[in-house]
N, C-alpha and C positions, 0 to 999 in steps of 0.2 A: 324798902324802896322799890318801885316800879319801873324797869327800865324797859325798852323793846330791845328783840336784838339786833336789830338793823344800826342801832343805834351804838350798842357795843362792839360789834364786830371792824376789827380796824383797832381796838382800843391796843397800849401796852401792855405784856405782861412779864410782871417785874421780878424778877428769882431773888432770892437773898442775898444773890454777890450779881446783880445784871441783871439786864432786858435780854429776853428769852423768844420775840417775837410777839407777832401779835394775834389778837383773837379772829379767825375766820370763820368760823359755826359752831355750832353746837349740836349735840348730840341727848337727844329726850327718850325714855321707855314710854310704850304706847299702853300703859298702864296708868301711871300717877302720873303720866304729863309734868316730869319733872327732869330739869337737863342733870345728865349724870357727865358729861364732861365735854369742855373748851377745846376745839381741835386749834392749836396754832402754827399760825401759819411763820416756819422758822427761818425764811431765806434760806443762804447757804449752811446753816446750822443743821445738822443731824439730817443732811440730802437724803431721799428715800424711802423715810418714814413718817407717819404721823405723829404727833407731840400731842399726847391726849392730856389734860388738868383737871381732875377730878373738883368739885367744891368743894370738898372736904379740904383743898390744898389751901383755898384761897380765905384772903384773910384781908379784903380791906377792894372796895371799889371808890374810885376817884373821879366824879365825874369835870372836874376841872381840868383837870393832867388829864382826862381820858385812858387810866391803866386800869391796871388791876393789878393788886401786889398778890404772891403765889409763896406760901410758905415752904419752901421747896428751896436747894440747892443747884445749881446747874449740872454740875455731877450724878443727883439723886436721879436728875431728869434722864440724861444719856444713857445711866445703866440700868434705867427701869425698861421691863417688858417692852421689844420693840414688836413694831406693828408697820408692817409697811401699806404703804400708800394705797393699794390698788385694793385694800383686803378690808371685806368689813369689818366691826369688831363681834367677837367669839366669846362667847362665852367662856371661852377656856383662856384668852387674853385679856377676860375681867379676872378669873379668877385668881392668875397668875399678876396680875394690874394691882390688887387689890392684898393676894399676898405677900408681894414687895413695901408696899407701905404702910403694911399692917394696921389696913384704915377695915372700920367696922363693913360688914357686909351689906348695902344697900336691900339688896333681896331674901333677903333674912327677916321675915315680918310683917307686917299687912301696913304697918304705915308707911308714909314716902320714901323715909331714910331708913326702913330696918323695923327699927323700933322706936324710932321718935320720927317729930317731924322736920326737923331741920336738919341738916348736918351735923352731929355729935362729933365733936370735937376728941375725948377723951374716949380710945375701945375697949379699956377695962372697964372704961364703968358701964356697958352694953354688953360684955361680952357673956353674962350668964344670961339675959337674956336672949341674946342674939343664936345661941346654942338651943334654947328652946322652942324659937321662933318656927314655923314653918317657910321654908323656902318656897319662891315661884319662877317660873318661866321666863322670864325681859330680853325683851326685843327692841334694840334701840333705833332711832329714827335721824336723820337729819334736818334741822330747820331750811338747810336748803334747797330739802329733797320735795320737801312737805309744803316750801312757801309755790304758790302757785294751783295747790289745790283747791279743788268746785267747791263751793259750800252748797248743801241739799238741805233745803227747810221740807217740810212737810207738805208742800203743794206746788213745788218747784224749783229750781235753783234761786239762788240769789245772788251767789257772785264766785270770788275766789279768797286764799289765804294769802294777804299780803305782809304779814308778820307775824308776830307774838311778843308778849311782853309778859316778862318774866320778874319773880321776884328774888330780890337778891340776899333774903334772910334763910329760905327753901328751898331756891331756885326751882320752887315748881313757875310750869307755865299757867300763867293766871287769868290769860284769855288770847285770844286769836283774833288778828286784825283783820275785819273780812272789806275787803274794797268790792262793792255793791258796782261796777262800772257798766256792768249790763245792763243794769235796772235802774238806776239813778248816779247820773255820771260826776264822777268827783266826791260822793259819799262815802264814808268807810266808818261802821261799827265796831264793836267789841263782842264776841260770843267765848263763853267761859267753855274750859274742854270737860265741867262739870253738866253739859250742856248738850251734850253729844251723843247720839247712839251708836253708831259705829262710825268706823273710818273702813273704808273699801280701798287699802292699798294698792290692790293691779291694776285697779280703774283711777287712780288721785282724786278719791270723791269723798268727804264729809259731809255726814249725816246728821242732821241735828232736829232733836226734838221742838221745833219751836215752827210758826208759821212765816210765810215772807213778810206779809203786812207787820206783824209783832218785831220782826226786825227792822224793817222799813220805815220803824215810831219810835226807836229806840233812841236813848240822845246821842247823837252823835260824833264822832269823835274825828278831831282834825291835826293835824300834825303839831300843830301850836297848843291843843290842848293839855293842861295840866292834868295827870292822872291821879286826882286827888279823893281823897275819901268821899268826898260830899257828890264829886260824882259816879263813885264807885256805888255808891248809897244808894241814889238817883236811878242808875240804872239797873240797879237790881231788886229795886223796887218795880220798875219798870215791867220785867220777865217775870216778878212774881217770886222770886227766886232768896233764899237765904245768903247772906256774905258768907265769904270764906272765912272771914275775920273773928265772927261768929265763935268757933271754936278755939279753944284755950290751948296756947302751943306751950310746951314745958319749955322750962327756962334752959338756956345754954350749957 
């Protein structure tokens, strides 16, 4: 399922004994474009800190109720690795994040999650792989660091980053909502981060392999629109471009 995250943020998020707060951003590596964790946002609950939820916690989106349930205790949560607010995350507060809930190592492997592409559930059954894997470098991002950035086609700007929407099976990001208002007001596409050639961090600019006209024709997408296959099809047909879907994700 396809959701944006503007759309999730605000949502519940439900612990095994309680409501634990709610979702306020998220957090992607500028590698696989894929969110490695939920920062919640917890009222008076645990003042001070960030409340980071990995996907690997979560276990179920509800877009009626608007939550998200979190296989997690309230407990598990308060005495995992604290991170306080002001401080980005370290790598050494994944490390530590990651050996508290003895959940598989995302950067452990050239696919999204390690060694698959989804969240693996079970890390014994990764864990000889995940030991052979080559590790890499992850640098994580915020979607609300990130919303507001140029987008750079090939012959000139085109607009800026007014979302993303994410899928909720890999929670990779599965394209970037670019609002075109410079150049055709009220317009807003989709550009996949498969799409991309670089991002120019100190300057907030995205680069993307594609032309403005090529995005300018693209079909377009409006806040009412359903993000369904047939126009997922559509416009990647459109770019020329193969589905993500294309590729065969092993089973859970």
């Amino acid at each position: 399922m396809l959701s944006k995250v503007k759309t999730l943020s605000g949502y519940k998020l439900e612990a095994r004994d309680g409501e634990i707060g709610n979702v306020k951003e998220f957090y992607f590596d500028d590698r696989h474009w894929t969110v490695r964790y939920l920062v919640a946002e917890t009222g008076s609950w645990l003042t001070g800190r960030k409340v980071l939820i990995s996907p690997y916690a979560l276990r179920g989106l509800n877009k009626v109720e608007k939550s998200l349930s979190v296989d997690l205790t309230r407990k598990q949560i308060e005495d995992s690795p604290p991170l306080e607010s002001h401080k980005p995350v370290s790598q050494q507060f994944e490390d530590d994040y990651y050996g508290y809930y003895g959940w598989p190592l995302y950067w452990s492997g050239a696919a999204a999650w390690g060694t698959t592409a989804i969240p693996h559930r079970d890390p014994k059954s990764v864990a000889r792989h995940e030991r052979e894997a080559k590790s890499w470098d992850r640098h994580l991002r915020s979607t609300a660091e990130v919303t507001g950035y140029d987008i750079q086609a090939l012959d000139g700007e085109i607009g800026h980053v007014d979302d993303f929407v994410v899928d909720d099976a890999s929670w990779q990001i599965r394209y970037l909502v670019v609002a075109t208002t410079n150049w055709w007001p009220g317009r807003k596409v989709l550009v996949s981060p498969l799409w991309i050639d670089r991002v120019q961090w100190s300057d907030s600019k995205v680069f993307v392999h594609l032309s403005r006209e090529t995005i300018q024709n693209s079909p377009e997408y409006s806040e009412e629109a359903l993000l369904t296959r047939e126009y997922e099809i559509g416009m990647h047909q459109h770019y020329g471009r193969k589905g993500y879907w294309m590729d065969v994700l092993p089973e859970r």
